[in-house]
C-alpha positions as CSV (number, residue, x, y, z in Angstrom):
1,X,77.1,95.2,106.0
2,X,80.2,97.5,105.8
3,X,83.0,96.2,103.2
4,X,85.9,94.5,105.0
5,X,89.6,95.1,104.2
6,X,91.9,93.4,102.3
7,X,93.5,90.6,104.6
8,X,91.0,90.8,107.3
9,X,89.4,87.6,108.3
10,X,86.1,88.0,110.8
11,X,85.8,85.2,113.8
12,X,83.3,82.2,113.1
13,X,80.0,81.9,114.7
14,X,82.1,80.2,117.5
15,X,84.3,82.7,117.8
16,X,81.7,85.1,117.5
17,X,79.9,83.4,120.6
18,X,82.6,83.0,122.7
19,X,83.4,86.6,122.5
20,X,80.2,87.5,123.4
21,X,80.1,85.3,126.2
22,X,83.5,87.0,127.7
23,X,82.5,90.0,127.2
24,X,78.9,89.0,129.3
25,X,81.2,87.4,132.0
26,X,83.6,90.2,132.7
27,X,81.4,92.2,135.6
28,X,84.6,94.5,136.1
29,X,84.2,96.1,132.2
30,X,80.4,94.9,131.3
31,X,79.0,95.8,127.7
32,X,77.2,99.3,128.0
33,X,73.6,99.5,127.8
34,X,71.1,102.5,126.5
35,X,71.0,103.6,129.6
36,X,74.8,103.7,130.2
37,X,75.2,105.8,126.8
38,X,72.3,108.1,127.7
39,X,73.9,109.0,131.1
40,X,77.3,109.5,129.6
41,X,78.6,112.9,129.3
42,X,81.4,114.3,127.6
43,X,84.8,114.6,129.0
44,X,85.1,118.6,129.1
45,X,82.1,118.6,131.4
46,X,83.6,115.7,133.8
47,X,87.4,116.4,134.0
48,X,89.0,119.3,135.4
49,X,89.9,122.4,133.4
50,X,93.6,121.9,133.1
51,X,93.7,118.4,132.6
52,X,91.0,118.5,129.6
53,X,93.4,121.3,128.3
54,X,96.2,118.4,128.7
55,X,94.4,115.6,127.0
56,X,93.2,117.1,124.0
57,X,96.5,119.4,122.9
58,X,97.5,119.4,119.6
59,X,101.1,117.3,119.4
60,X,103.1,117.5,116.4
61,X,102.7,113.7,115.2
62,X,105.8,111.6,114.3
63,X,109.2,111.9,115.0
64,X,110.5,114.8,115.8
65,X,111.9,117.8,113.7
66,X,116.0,117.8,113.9
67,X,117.9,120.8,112.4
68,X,119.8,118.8,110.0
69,X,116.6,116.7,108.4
70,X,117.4,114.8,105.6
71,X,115.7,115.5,102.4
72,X,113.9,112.9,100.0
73,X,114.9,112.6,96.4
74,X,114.4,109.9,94.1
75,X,117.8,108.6,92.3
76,X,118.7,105.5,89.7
77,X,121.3,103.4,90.6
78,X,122.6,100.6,88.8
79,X,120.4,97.4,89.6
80,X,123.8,95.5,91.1
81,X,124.9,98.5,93.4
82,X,121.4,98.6,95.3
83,X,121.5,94.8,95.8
84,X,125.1,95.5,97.0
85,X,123.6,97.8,99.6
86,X,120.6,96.2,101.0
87,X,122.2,93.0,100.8
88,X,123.8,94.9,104.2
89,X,120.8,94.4,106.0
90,X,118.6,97.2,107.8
91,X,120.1,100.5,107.5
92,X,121.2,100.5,104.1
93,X,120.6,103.9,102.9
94,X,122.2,105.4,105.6
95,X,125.1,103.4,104.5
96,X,124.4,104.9,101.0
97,X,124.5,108.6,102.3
98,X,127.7,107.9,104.1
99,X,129.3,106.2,101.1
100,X,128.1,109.6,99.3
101,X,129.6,111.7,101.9
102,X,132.8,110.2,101.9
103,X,133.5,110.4,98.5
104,X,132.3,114.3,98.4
105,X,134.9,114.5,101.3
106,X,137.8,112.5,99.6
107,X,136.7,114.7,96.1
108,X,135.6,118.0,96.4
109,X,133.6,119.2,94.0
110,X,134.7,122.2,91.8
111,X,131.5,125.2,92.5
């Protein structure tokens, strides 16, 4: 039996029944047989060219790139100053960064 992660919890044998028996009862989506798999055929051999082309291009994943990204950096702040921010509630280091950049605009730095 394959190891389970942390946090999950499998169904009873009830559960496990009942979900079987939907599944046996749904004749719009029923379970796939032998035959069914052996038949099946794989989707560059069923679906046009183009839209095969469509399905499987590559997408960059996550948000996307802006030209004015922000950079990650680790920094150590005084314990009471951090509660101070994210006692603001969601969005708190954005509040940080503008706090930063106000001050860098009120006192420029000598470079």
């Amino acid at each position: 039996m394959p190891r389970l992660k942390t946090g999950h919890i499998s169904p009873s044998t009830d559960e496990d029944a009942a979900i079987n028996a939907a599944i046996a009862a749904d004749s719009e989506n029923p379970e796939w047989t032998a035959e069914d798999f052996a038949r099946a055929r794989p989707a560059s051999e069923v679906l046009p060219p183009e839209l095969y082309a469509a399905l499987i291009a590559k997408r960059p994943r996550g948000r996307p790139k802006t030209d004015d990204a922000k950079v990650f950096t680790g920094i150590r702040l005084d314990a009471d100053l951090l509660e101070a921010f994210k006692a603001t509630g969601k969005g708190w280091q954005t509040r940080v960064n503008a706090a930063l950049r106000q001050f860098i605009t009120e006192h420029p730095l000598d470079r």
